[in-house]
C-alpha positions, 0 to 999 in steps of 0.5 A, spaced: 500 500 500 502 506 497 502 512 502 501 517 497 494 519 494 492 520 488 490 529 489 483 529 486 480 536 485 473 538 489 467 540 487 466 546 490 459 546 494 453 548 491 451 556 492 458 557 494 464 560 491 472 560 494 474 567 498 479 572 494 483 571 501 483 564 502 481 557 500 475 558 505 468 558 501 464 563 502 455 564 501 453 569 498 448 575 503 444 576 497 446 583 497 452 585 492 454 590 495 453 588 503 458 582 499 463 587 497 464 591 504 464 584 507 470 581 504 466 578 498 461 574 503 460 570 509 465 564 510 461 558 510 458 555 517 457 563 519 451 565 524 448 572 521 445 575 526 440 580 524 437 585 529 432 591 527 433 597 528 427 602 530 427 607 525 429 603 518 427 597 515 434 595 514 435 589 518 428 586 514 431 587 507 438 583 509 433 578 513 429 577 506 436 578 502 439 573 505 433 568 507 431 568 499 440 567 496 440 561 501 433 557 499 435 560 491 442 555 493 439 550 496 443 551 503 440 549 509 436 555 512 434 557 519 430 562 521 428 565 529 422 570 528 416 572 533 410 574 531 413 578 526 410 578 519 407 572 520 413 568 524 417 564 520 412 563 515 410 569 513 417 571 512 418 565 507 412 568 504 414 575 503 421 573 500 425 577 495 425 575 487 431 572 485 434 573 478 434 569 474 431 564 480 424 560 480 420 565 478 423 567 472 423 560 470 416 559 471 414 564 467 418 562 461 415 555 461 408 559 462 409 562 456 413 556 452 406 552 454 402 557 450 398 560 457 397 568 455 393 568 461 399 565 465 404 568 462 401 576 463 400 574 470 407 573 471 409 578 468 405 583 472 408 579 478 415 580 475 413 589 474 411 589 481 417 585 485 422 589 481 417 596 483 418 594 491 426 592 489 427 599 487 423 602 493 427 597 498 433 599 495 439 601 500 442 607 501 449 605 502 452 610 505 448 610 510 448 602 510 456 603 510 456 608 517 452 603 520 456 598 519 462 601 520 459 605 527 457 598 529 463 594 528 468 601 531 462 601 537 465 593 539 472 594 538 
């Protein structure tokens, strides 16, 4: 018996793709640009820990975010809420479209299979998620000095 092995190439994870830094797999947040301010996403195995913020509305725009990428990829996904839209449940419901996602797949085979009626309500549907994406679209200076009062407040 040899004590050598014979190297194979991995495959990477599903949703997953290898940090700039180091080997580490990373996951997408679902934000490009919270990916960018953390490095090009979270290592695999991280706890986000999202808490809300009284005034804004962005800890539930970064939850949505999030919860949709990891569904999108196939990761598993744990989500704690209260009563809050509906617990977990309705945080699932109310999830952010992704492109190029499910629900674009769904209405391009509605309309490869000749459903006008189908194919009109998706595109309606499509017309409103993006309207609500540009109303929740984050200002990200201000995301940026959250973060960074957050991160400069625990050190």
């Amino acid at each position: 018996m040899s004590s050598f092995r014979r190297r194979t190439a991995v495959q990477p994870l599903g949703g997953t793709r290898p940090s700039p830094y180091n080997a580490a797999p990373l996951v997408s947040t679902g934000l490009t640009s919270l990916d960018d301010l953390v490095g090009g996403g979270l290592p695999l195995s991280t706890s986000l820990l999202v808490e809300c913020d009284a005034p804004t509305s962005y800890a539930d725009l970064v939850l949505r975010y999030w919860v949709a990428q990891g569904l999108e990829c196939g990761q598993d996904t744990l989500v704690v809420a209260s009563a809050l839209d509906g617990g977990p449940g309705g945080i699932v419901e109310a999830l952010m479209g992704v492109d190029g996602g499910a629900r674009t797949a769904q209405a391009q085979a509605a309309q490869a299979a000749g459903s006008r009626e189908d194919a009109l309500e998706d595109e309606e549907e499509q017309r409103q998620e993006e309207a609500l994406k540009e109303k929740m679209k984050i200002d990200l200076k201000s995301f940026k000095s959250l973060i960074y009062s957050f991160f400069s407040y625990k050190t």
